[in-house]
BAGU-244844 format. One record per atom (N, C-alpha, C): x, y, z. Coordinates in pm, whole numbers, plus 50000, padded with zeros to 5 digits. Layout:
N
XYZ/...
//
This chain:
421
695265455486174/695095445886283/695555451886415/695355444486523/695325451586660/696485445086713/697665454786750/698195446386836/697655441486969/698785432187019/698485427387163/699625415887140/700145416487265/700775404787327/701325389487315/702165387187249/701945372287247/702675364187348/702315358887480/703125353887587/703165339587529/704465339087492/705025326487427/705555317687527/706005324087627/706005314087771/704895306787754/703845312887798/702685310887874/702095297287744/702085298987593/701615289987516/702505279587552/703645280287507/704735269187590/704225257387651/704425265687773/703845259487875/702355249887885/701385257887856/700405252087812/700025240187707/700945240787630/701325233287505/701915220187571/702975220887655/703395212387739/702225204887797/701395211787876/700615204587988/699025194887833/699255200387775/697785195487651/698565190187554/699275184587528/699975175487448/699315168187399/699745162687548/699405141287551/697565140687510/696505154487531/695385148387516/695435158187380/695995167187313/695735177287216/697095172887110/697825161887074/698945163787027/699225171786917/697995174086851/698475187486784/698855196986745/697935201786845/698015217186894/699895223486928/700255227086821/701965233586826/701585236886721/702085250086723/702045262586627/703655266986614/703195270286494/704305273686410/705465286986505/704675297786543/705295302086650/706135299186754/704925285986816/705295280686959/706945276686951/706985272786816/708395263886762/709705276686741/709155287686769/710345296486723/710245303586580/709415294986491/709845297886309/709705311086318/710835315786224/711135332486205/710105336886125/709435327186060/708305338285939/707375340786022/706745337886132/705895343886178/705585360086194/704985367486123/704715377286117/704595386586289/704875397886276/704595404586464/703545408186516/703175409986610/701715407286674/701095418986629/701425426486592/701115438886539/700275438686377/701355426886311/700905423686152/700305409686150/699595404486297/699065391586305/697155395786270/696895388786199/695155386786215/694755383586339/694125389286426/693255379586561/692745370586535/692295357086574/691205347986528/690295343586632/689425344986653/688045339386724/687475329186668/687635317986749/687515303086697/685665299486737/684715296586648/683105294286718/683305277986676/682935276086749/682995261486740/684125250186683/684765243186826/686175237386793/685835222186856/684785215486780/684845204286773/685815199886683/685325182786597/686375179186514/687085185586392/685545191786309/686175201286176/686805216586238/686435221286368/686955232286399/687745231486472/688785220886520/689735217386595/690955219886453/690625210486391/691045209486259/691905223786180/690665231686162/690945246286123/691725249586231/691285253086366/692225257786424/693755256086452/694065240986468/695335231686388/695755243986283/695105244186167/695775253286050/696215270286124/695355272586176/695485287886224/696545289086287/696745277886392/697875281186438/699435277586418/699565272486282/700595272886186/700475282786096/699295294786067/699265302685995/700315314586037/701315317985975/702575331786028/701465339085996/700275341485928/699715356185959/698625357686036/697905346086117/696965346886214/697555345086347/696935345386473/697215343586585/695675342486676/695095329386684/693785324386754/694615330786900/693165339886957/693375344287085/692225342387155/690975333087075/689885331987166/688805317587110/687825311087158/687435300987110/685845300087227/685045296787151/683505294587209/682965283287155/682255277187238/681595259987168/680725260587319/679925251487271/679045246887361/679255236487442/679975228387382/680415224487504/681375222387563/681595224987722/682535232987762/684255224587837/684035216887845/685395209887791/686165210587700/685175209587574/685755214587431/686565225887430/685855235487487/686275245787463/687505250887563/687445253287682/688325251987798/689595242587744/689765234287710/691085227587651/691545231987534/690755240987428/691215246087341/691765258787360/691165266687457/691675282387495/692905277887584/692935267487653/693715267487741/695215264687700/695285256487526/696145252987473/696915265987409/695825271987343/696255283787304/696435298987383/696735297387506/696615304287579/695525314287592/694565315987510/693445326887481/692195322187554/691385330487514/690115332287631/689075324787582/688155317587660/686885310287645/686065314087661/684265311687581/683285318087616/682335307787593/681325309987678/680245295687693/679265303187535/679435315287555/678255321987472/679055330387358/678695329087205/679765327787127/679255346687108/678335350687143/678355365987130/679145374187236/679285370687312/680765376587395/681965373987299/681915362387281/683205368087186/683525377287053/682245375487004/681945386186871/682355404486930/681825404087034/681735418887128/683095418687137/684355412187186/685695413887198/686465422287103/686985435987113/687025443086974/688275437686932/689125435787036/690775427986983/690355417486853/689465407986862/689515401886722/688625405386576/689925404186534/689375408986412/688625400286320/689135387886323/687725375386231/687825365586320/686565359486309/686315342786331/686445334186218/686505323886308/685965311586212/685055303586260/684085301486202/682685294386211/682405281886160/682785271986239/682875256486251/681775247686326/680915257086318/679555247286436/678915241486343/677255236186389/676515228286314/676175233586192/676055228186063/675595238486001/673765250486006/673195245186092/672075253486131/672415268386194/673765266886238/674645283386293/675105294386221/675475284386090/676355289385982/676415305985986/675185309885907/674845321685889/674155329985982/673605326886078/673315335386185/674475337386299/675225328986298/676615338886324/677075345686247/677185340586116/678245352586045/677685363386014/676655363986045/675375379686030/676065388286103/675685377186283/676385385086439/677775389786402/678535383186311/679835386686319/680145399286242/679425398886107/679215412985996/679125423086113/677515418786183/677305436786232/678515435786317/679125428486392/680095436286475/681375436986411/681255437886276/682805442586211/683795432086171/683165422186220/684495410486192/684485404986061/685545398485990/685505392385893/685135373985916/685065368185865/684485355285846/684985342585748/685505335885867/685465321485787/684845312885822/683845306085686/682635300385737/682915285185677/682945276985754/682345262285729/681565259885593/681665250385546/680235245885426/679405237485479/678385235885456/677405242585390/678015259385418/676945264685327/676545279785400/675575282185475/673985285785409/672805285585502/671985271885502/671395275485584/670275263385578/669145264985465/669095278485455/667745280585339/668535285585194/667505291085151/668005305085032/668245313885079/667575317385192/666525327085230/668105332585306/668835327085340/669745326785455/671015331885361/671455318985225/672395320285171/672395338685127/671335346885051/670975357284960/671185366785085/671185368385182/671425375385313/672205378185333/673215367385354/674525363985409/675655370285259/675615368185180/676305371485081/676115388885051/674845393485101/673995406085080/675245417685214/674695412585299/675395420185412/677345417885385/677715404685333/679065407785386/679525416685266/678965415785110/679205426685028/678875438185058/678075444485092/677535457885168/678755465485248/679395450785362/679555457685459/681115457085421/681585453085280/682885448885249/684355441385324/683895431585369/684065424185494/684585412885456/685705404385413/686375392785391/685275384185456/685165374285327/684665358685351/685275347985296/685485340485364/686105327985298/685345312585328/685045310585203/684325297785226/685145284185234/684935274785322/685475264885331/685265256685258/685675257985085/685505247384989/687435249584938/687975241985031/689575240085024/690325234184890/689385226784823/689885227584705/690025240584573/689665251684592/690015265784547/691665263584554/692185260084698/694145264584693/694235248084698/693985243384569/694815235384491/695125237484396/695885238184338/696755241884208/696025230784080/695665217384125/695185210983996/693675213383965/692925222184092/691735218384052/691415233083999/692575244584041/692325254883961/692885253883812/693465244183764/694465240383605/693075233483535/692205226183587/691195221883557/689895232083550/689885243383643/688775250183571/689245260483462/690445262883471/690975274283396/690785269983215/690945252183225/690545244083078/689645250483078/688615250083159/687195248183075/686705261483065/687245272583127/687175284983075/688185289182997/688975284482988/689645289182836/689085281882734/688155272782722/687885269582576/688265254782569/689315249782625/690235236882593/689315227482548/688275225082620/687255214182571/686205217382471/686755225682435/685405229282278/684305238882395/682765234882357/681885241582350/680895231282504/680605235582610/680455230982709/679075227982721/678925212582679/677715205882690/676995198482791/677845194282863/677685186983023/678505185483140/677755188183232/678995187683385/677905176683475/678815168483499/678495154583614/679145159583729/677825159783830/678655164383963/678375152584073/679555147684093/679425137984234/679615139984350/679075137784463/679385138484583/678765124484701/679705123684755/679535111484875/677565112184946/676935098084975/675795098484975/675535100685138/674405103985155/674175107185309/674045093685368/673005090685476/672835077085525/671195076385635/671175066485665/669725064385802/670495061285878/669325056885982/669635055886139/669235063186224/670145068086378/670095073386448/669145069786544/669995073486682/669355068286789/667695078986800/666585070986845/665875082586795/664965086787010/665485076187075/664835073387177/665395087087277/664895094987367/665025106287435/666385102587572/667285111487603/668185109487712/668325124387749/668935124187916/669385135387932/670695142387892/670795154987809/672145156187767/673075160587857/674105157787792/675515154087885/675915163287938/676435165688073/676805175388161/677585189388097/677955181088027/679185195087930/678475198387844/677755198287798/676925204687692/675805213087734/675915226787665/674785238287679/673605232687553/672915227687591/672155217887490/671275228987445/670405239287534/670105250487477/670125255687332/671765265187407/673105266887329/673175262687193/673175247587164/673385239687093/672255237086985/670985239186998/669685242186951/670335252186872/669855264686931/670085278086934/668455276986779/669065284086720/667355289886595/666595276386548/667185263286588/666335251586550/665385251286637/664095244486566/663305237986665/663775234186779/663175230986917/663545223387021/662805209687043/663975200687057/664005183887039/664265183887146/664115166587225/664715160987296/666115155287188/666825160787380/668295151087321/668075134887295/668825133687215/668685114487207/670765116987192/671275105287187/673025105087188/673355105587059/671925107086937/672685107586818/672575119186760/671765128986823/671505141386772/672725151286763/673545153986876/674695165186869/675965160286808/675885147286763/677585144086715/677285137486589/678365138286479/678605135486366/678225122786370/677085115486285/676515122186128/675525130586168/674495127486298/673905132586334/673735148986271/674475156286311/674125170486254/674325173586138/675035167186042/674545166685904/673545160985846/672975150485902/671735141285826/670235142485887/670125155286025/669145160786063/668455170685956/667285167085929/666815184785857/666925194785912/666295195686027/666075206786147/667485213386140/668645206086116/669905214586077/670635216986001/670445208085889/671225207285741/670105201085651/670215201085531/669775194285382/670815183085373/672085179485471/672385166285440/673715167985357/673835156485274/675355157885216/674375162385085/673845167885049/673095174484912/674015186284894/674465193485041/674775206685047/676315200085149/676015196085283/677395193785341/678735187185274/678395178985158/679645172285081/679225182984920/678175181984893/677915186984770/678695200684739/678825208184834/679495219484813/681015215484713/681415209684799/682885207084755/682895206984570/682185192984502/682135196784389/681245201884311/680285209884328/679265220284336/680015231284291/680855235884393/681885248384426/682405249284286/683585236284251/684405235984137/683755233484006/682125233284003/681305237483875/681395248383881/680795255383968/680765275683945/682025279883908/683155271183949/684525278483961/685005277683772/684665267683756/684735265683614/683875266183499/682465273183555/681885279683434/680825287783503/680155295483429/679045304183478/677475306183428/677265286883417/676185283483332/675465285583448/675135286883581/673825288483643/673275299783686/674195314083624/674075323983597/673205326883460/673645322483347/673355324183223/671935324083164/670895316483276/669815316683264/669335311983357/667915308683349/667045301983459/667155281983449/667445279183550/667575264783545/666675255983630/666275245983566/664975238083615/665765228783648/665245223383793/665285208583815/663995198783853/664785186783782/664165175583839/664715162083918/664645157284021/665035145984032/664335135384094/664925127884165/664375114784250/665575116584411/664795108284495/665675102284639/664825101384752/665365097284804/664575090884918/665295099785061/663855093285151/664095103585299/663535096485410/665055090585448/664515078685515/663455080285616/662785065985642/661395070285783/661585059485866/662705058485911/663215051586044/663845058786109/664335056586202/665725068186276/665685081486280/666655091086329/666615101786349/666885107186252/667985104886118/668255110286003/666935111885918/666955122585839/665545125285796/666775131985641/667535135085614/667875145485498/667565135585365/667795141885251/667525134085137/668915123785144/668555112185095/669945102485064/669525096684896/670305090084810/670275085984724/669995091584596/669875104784637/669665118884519/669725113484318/669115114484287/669205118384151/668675124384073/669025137784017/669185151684015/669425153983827/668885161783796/669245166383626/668615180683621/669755186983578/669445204783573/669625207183466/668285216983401/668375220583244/669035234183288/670395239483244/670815250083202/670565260183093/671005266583080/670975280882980/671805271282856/671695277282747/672015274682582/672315262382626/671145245382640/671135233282611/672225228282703/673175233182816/673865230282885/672615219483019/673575207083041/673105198483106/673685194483213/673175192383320/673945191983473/673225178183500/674375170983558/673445156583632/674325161283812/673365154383903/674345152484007/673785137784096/674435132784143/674335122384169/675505116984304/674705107184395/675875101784514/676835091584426/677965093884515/679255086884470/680105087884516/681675092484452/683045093184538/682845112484529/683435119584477/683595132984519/684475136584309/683375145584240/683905146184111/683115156684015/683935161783986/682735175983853/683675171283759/682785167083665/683335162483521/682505173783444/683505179483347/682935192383257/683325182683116/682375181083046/682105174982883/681715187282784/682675187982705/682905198482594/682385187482440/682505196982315/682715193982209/683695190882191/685325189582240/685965191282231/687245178782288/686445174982445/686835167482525/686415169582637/687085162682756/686415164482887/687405168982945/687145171783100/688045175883242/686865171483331/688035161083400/687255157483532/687735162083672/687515169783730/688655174583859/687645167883958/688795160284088/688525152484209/689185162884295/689165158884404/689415164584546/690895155084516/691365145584486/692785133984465/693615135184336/693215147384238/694005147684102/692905152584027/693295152483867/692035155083748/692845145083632/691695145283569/691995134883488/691145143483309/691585142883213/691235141183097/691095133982958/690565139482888/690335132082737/690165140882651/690915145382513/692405136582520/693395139682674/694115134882653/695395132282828/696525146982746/696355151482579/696805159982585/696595175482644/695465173082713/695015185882733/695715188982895/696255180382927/696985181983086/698155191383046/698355189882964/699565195882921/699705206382873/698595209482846/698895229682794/699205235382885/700265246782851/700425257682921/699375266782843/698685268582967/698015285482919/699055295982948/698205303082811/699225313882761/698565327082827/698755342982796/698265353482866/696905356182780/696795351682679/694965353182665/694195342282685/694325333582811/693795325182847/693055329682950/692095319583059/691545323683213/692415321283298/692845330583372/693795329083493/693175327783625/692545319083700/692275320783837/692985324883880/692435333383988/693075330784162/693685325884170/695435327684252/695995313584323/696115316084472/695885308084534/695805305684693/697065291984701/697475289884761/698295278784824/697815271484937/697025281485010/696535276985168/695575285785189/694815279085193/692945283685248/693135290485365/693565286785483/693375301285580/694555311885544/695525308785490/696535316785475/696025330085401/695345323485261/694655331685178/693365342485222/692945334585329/691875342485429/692445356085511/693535350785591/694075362985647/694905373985600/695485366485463/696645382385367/695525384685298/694455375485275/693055385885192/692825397785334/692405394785406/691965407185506/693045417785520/694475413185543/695325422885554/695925429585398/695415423685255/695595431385184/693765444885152/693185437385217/691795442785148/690935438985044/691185426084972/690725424784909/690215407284906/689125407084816/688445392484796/689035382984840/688455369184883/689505355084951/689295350984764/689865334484819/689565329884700/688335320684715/687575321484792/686225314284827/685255321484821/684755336084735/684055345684835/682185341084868/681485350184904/680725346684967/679445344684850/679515352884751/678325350184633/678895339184593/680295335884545/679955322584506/679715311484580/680415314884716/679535301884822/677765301684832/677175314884803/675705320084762/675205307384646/675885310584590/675755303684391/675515289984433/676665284684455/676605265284483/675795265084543/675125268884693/674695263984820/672715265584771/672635275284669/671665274584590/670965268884505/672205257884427/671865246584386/671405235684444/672715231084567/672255222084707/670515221884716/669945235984768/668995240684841/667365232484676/668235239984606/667005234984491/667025222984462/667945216084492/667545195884447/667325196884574/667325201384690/666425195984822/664905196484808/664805206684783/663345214784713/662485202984654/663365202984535/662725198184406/662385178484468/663675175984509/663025159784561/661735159784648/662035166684766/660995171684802/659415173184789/659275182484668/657975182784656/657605170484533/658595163884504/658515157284342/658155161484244/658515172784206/658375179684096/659615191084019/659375189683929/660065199083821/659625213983896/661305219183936/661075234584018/662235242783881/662025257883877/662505264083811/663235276783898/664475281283929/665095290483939/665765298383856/665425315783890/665905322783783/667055329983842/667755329283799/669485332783868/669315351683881/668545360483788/668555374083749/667425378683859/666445374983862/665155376283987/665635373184118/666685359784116/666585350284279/665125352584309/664555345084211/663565334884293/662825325884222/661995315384268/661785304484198/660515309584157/660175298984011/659255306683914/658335297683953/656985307283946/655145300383982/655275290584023/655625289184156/655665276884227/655615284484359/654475286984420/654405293884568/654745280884699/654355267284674/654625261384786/656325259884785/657025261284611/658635255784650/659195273184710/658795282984679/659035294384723/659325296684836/658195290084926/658025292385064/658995280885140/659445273085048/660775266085120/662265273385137/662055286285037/663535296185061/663645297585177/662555295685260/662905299485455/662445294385534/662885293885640/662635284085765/662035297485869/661565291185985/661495298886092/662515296986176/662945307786273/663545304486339/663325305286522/663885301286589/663665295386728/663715312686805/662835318586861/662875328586912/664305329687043/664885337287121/665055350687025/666285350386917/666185339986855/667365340486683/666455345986640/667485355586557/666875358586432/668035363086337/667705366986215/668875369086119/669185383386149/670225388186175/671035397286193/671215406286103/670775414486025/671105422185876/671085437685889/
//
């Protein structure tokens, strides 16, 4: 890592004056704490987008003793200007100036998800490491890229599926790869449902916003007031598949984490849902989803609270984002022994991000398996979609004799974006 400077006055101070509208923003530093690592053994961080979920992260970063945020870009520019200004570091209207800055060594990538991966491309070629938001891509086409280049270029990724550094939801996949539940016949995956609406009528956008900018590889729309702010940019197509992929990840994630049935063979789906035709929201809502796996293994997924239930011969494990729960209730209670599955342990998702970069090696999120889930997402989008039974082969990556679901692995994009590789 690079040294440079940390004027702890100067955050102070600043910290002082952004309080009352930022009360967050106090870092673990700002406070004196001795573990803070020296600017020398600090990660840089380059913040892309510090709206609400990337305000959030940045909150974490700057209680992280091994990072130190020294820069931040968003579109719009209030946002951003009060966030550099808190953290004493530098602002950029245009998030490739900050990629060009050689002092930082990773970002984090918190914008719409339509950005996801065509920043973290920009960020690969210029050397940086990456923490990316969930979703991952908008396509396949995007996810198989993105996972392609940051292995290539051996480059820390960390995916933002935060339940990895929990301790119960890694005790819960470690069951179901050690065996605990017998012989693994079904996984129920839940996730929270999308919604309609949205203002759909045209306005001029708001002075602070590079609305451009804010486009960036999507089509170009008129602004309406529901397009750039939450739900809006999750329940647009033009920028996401919706909570299929924006919530779905979460327990999506902790299926792959706990078994490696969508590897094992080629898996077909079929489902049902609707897409609403009122309002500006267009993504799938009301999903219902059934995936034939490899050796008779059965996947349902379905809207609800947030839940991967793994069903054995044996018994079950249900892990939530709030605890896990089983049947029998004796199975909470094993200690695994040393010929058991040992995950990863992380404690703290960015923490684990930045001693992954400063040791060299894998996060606990990495980027094929954010590849893996975000692939599933992408194929019940597909498959509702065209209403039909689609087939993916995990060994090929790519979908079988089906040329129109094929040609959904990719989007176009808004000239001059393009994917970065």
């Amino acid at each position: 890592m690079k040294a440079t400077a940390f004027n702890r006055r100067c955050l102070l101070q600043r910290l002082a004056a952004t309080t009352a509208a930022i009360p967050w923003l106090v870092s673990a530093r700002a406070l004196g704490l001795e573990q803070a690592a020296t600017a020398s053994e600090r990660v840089l961080t380059g913040h892309i987008g510090v709206g609400g979920r990337g305000s959030d992260l940045l909150r974490g970063f700057l209680t992280n003793p091994t990072a130190q945020p020294i820069a931040v870009a968003d579109a719009y520019h209030d946002r951003r200007d009060a966030m550099a200004s808190a953290i004493c570091g530098k602002t950029y209207a245009d998030f490739r100036e900050l990629l060009a800055n050689d002092e930082i060594d990773a970002v984090v990538i918190a914008t719409p998800d339509h950005w996801h991966v065509p920043i973290a491309l920009m960020a690969a070629k210029a050397g940086k490491h990456a923490y990316v938001e969930k979703p991952l891509g908008l396509t396949i086409e995007q996810d198989l890229i993105c996972r392609d280049v940051f292995q290539q270029k051996g480059l820390v990724f960390q995916y933002g599926t935060q339940q990895r550094s929990s301790e119960h939801c890694r005790f819960g996949c470690e069951l179901v790869r050690s065996g605990k539940i017998g012989e693994l016949k079904r996984i129920e995956v839940i996730a929270p449902d999308g919604g309609s609406g949205g203002v759909t009528e045209s306005a001029e956008p708001p002075p602070n916003l590079d609305y451009d900018m804010w486009i960036g590889p999507a089509p170009m729309k008129p602004y309406t007031p529901s397009r750039c702010v939450t739900p809006g940019t999750y329940w647009i197509y033009d920028y996401s598949i919706g909570f299929l992929a924006g919530w779905g990840a979460h327990p999506l994630d902790i299926m792959i984490w706990g078994c490696d049935a969508d590897l094992a063979g080629p898996m077909t789906f079929k489902g049902t849902g609707e897409i609403p035709k009122e309002g500006l929201y267009d993504t799938v809502i009301h999903w219902d989803v059934t995936v034939q796996l490899a050796h008779g293994i059965e996947m349902t997924f379905k809207p609800g609270s947030d839940s991967t239930k793994f069903i054995g011969t044996e018994g079950w494990v249900d892990v939530r984002r709030s605890g896990i729960s089983a049947e029998p209730k004796s199975l909470l209670d094993i200690k695994l022994g040393p010929d058991d599955v040992h995950l990863p342990v992380s404690r703290r998702h960015d923490v684990n991000f930045t001693e992954s970069i400063k040791a060299g090696k894998e996060a606990i999120s990495p980027v094929g398996d954010a590849a893996r889930s975000d692939i599933i997402s992408q194929m019940c989008d597909i498959a509702i979609r065209l209403g039909r039974e689609i087939t993916w082969d995990p060994k090929k990556e790519e979908i079988l004799n089906d040329a129109e679901a094929s040609a959904m692995m990719r989007r176009p994009m808004r000239a001059p974006w393009r994917l970065e590789v």
